[in-house]
Every structure is written in structure tokens, then in C-alpha cells.
Chimera marker file (.cmm) of the C-alpha trace (Angstrom):
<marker_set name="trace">
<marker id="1" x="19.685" y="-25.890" z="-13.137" r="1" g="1" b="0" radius="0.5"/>
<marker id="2" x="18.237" y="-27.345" z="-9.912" r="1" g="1" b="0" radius="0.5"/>
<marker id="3" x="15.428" y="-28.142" z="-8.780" r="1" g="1" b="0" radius="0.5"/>
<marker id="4" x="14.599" y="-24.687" z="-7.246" r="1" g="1" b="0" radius="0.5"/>
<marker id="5" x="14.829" y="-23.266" z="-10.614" r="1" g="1" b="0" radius="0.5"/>
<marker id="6" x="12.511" y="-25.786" z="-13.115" r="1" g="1" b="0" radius="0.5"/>
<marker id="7" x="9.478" y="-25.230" z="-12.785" r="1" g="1" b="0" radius="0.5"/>
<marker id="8" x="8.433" y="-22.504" z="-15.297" r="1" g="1" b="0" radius="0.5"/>
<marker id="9" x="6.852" y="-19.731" z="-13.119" r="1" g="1" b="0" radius="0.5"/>
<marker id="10" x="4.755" y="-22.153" z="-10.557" r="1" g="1" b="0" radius="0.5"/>
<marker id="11" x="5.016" y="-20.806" z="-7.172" r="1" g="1" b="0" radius="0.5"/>
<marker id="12" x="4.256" y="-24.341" z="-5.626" r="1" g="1" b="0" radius="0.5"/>
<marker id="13" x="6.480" y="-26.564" z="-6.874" r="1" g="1" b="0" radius="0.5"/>
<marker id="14" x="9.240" y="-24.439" z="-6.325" r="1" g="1" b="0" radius="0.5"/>
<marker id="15" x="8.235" y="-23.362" z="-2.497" r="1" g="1" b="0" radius="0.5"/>
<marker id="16" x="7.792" y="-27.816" z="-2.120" r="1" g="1" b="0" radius="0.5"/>
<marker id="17" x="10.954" y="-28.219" z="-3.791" r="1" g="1" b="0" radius="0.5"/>
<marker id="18" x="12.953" y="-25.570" z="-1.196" r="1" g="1" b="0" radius="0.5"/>
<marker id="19" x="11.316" y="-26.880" z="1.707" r="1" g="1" b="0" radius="0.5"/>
<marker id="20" x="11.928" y="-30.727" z="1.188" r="1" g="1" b="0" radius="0.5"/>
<marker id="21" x="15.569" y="-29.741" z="0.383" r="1" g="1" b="0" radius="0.5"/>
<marker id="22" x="16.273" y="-27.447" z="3.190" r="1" g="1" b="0" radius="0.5"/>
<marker id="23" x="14.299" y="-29.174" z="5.834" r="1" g="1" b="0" radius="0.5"/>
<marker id="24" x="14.768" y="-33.100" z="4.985" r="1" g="1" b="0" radius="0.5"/>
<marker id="25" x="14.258" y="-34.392" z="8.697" r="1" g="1" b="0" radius="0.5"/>
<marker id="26" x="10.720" y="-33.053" z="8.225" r="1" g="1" b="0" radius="0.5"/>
<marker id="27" x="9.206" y="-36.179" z="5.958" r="1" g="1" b="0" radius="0.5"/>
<marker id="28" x="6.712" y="-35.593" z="3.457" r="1" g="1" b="0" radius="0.5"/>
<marker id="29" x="5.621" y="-32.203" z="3.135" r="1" g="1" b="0" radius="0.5"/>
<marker id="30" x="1.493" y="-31.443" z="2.180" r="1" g="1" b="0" radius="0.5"/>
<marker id="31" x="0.458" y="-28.163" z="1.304" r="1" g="1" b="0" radius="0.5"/>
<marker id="32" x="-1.149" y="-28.076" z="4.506" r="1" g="1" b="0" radius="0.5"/>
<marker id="33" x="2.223" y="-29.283" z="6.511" r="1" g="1" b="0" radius="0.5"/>
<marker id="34" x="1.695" y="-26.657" z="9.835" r="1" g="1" b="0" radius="0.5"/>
<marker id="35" x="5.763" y="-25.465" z="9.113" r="1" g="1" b="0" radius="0.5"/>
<marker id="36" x="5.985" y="-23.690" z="12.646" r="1" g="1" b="0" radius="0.5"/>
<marker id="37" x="3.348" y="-25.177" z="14.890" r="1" g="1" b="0" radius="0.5"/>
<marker id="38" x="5.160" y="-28.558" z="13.681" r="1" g="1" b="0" radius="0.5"/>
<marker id="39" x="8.837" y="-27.958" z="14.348" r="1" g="1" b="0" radius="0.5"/>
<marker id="40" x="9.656" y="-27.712" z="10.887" r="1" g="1" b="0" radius="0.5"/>
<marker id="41" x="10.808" y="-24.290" z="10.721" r="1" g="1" b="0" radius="0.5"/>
<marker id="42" x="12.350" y="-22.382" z="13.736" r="1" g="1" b="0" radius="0.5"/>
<marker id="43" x="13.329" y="-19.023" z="13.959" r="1" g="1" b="0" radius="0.5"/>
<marker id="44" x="16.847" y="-19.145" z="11.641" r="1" g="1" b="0" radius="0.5"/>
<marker id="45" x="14.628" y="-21.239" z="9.300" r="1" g="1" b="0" radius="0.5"/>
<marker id="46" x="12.167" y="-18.588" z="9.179" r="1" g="1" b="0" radius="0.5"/>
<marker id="47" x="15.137" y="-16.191" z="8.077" r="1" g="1" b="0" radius="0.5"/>
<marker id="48" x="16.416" y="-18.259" z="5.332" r="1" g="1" b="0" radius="0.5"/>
<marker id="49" x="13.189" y="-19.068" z="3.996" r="1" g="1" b="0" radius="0.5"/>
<marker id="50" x="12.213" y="-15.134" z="3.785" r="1" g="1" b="0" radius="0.5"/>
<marker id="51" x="15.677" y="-14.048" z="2.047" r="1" g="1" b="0" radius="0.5"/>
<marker id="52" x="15.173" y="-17.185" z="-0.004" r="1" g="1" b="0" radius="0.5"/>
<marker id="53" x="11.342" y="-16.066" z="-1.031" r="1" g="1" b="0" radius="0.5"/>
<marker id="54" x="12.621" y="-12.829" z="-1.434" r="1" g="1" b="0" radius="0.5"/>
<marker id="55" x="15.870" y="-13.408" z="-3.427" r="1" g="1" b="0" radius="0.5"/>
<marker id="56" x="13.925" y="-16.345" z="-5.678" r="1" g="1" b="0" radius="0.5"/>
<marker id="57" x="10.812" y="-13.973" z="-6.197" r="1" g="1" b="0" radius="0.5"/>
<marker id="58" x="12.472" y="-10.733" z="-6.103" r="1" g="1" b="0" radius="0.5"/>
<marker id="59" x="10.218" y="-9.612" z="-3.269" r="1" g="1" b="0" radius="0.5"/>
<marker id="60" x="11.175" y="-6.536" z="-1.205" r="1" g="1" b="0" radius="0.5"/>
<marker id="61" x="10.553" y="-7.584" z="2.427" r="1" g="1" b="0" radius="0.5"/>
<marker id="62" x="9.720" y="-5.356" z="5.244" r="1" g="1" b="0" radius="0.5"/>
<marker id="63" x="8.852" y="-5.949" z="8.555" r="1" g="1" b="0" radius="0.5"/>
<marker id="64" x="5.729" y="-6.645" z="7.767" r="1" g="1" b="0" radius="0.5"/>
<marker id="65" x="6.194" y="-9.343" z="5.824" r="1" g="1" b="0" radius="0.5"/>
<marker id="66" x="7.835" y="-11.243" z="8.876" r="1" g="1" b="0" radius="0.5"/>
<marker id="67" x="4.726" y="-12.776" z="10.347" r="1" g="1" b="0" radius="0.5"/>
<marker id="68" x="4.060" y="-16.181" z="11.308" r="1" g="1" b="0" radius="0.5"/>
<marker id="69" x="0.866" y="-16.498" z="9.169" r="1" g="1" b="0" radius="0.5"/>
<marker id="70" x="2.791" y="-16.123" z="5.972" r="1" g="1" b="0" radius="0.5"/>
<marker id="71" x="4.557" y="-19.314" z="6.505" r="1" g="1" b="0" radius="0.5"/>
<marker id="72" x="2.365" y="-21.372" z="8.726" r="1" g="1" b="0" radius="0.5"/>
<marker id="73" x="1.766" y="-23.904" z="6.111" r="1" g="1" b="0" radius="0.5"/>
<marker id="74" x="3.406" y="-24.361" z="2.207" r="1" g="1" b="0" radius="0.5"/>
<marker id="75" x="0.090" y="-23.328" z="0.831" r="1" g="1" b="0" radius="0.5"/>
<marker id="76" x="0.045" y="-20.517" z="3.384" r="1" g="1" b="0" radius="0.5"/>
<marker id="77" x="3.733" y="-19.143" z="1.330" r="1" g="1" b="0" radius="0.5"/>
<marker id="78" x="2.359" y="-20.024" z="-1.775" r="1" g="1" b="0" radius="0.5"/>
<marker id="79" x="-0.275" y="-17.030" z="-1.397" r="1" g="1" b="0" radius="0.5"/>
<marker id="80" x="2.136" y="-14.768" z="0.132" r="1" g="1" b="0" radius="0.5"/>
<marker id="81" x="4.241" y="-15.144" z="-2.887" r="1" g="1" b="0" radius="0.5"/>
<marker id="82" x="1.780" y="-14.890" z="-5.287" r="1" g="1" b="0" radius="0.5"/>
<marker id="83" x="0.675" y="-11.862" z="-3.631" r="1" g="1" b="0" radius="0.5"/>
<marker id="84" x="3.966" y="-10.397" z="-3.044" r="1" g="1" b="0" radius="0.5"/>
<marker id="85" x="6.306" y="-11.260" z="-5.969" r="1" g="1" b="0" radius="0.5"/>
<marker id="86" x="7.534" y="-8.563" z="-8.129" r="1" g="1" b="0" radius="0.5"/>
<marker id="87" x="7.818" y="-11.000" z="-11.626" r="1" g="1" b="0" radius="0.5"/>
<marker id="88" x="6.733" y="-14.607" z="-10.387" r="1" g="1" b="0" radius="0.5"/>
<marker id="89" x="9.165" y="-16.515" z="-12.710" r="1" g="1" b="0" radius="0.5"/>
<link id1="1" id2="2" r="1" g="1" b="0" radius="0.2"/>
<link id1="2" id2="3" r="1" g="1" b="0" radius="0.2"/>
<link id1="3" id2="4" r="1" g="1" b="0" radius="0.2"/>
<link id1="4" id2="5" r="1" g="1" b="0" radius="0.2"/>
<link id1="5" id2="6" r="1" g="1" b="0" radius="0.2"/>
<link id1="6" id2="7" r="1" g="1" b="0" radius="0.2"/>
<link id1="7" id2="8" r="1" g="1" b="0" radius="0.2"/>
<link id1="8" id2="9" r="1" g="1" b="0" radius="0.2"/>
<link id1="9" id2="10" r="1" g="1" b="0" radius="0.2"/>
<link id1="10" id2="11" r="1" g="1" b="0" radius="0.2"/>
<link id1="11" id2="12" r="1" g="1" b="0" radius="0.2"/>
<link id1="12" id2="13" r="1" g="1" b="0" radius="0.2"/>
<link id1="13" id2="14" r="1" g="1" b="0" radius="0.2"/>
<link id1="14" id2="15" r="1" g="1" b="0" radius="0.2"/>
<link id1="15" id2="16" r="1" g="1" b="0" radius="0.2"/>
<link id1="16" id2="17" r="1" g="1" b="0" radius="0.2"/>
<link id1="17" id2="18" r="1" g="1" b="0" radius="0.2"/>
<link id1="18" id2="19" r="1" g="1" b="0" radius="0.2"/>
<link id1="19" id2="20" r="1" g="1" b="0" radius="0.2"/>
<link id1="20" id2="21" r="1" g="1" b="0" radius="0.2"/>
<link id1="21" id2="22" r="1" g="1" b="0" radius="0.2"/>
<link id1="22" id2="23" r="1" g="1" b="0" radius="0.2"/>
<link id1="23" id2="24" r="1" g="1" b="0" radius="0.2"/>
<link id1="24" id2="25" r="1" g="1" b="0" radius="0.2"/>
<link id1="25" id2="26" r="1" g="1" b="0" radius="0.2"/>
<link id1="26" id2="27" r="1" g="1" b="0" radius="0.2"/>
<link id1="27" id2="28" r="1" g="1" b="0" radius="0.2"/>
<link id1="28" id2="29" r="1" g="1" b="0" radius="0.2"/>
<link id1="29" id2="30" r="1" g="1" b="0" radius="0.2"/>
<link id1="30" id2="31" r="1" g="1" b="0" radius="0.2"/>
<link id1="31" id2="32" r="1" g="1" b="0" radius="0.2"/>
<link id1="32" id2="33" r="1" g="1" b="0" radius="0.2"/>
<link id1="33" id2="34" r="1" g="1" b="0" radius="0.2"/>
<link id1="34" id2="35" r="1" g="1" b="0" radius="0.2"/>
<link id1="35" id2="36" r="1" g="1" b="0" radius="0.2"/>
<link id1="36" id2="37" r="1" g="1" b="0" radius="0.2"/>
<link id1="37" id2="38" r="1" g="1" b="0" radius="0.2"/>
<link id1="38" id2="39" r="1" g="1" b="0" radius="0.2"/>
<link id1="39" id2="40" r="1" g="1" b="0" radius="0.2"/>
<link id1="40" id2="41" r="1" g="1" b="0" radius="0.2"/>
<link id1="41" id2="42" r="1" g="1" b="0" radius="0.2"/>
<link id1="42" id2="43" r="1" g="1" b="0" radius="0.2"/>
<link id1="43" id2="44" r="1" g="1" b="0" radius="0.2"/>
<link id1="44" id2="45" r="1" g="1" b="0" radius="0.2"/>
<link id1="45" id2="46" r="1" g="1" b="0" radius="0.2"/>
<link id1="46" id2="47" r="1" g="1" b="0" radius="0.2"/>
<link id1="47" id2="48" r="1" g="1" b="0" radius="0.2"/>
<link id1="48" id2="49" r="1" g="1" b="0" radius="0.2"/>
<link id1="49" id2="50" r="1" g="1" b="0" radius="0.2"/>
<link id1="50" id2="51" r="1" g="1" b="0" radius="0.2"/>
<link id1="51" id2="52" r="1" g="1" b="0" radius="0.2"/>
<link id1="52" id2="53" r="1" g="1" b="0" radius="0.2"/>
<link id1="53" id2="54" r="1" g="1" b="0" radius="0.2"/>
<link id1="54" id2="55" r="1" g="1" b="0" radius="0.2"/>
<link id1="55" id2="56" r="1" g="1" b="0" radius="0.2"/>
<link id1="56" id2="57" r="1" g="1" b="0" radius="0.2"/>
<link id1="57" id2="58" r="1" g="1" b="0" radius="0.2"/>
<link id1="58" id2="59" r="1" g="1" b="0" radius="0.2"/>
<link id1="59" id2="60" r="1" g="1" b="0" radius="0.2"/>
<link id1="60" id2="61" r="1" g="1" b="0" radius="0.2"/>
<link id1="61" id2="62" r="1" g="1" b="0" radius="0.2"/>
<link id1="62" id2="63" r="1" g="1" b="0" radius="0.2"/>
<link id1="63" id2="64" r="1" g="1" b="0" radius="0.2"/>
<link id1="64" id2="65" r="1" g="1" b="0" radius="0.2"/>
<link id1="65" id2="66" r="1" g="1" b="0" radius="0.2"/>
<link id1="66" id2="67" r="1" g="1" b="0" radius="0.2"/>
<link id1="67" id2="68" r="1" g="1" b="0" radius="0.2"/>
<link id1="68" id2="69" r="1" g="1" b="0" radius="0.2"/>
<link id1="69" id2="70" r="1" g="1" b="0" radius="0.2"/>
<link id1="70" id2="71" r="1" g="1" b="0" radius="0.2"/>
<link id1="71" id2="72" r="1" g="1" b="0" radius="0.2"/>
<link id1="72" id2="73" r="1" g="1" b="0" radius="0.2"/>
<link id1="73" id2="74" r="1" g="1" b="0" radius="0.2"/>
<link id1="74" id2="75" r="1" g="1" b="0" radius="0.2"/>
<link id1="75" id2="76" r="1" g="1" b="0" radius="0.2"/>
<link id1="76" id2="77" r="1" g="1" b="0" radius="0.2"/>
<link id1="77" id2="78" r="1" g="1" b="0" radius="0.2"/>
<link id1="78" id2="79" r="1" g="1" b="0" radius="0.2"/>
<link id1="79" id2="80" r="1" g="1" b="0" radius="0.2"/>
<link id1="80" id2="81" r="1" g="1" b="0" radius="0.2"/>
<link id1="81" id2="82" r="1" g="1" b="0" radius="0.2"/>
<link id1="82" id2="83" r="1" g="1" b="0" radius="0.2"/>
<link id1="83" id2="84" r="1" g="1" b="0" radius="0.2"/>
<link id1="84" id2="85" r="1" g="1" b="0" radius="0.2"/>
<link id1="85" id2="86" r="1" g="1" b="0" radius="0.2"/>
<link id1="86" id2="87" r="1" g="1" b="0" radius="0.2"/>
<link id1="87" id2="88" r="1" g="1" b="0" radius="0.2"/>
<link id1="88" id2="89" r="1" g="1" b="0" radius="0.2"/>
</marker_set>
């Protein structure tokens, strides 16, 4: 089990967990971290971070799913999970 994967349905934690993991250059990470206005995340970042939401959260993406607003901060994925996850687990 990693870290990704124990955290007993919380959204945050898990989101946190990917995005210190994946994007370790970045430093601390607040819920308010801007993730594309700050470098964080570029464009193939975007990509893996969407299959990952959707793969993790069993979310069916469509294109519009794929705007910047939904991961402009980790709070800002945090809702768009919550709102779009089939079976938050």
C-alpha cells in the first residue's frame, strides 16, 4: 500500500500525497499552492494528473473536464473530485 492509497476515502490527503510525490521540485505544497500559474504543473503534468484523478477516483473524463480551473490550486482538485468521482474511496 502506498501512500496514494491510505487514506480511507479523503480526497485531500490523497490529491497532497500525489502531488508532493510526482512534483518534488515544487516544495511544500498548501491547499492554495497556484499548480499552473506557479510552474508546478505544465501541460504533460496536467495529463497525468487527469488520468491519475480519473483512474484513482474512477472518474469518466471528457473534454470538459480538461480546464485549467479544475486544477489551479490542490483545493481547487479537491472539489472537482468530490464533485466528479463515481465512489470516492
Amino acid at each position: 500500500m502506498t501512500l496514494l492509497d491510505d487514506h480511507d476515502g479523503a480526497v485531500a490527503p490523497i490529491v497532497h500525497a500525489y502531488l508532493v510525490q510526482r512534483f518534488p521540485a515544487a516544495g511544500p505544497i498548501t491547499d492554495e499552492t497556484p499548480l499552473l500559474e506557479g510552474g508546478i504543473i505544465d501541460s504533460l503534468g496536467f495529463l497525468e494528473l487527469m488520468t491519475f484523478l480519473s483512474e484513482r477516483f474512477d472518474i469518466a473524463l471528457d473534454d470538459t473536464h480538461f480546464e485549467p480551473d479544475n486544477i489551479s490550486t490542490p483545493a481547487a482538485l479537491v472539489r472537482f473530485v468530490e464533485a466528479h468521482a463515481a465512489d470516492v474511496r
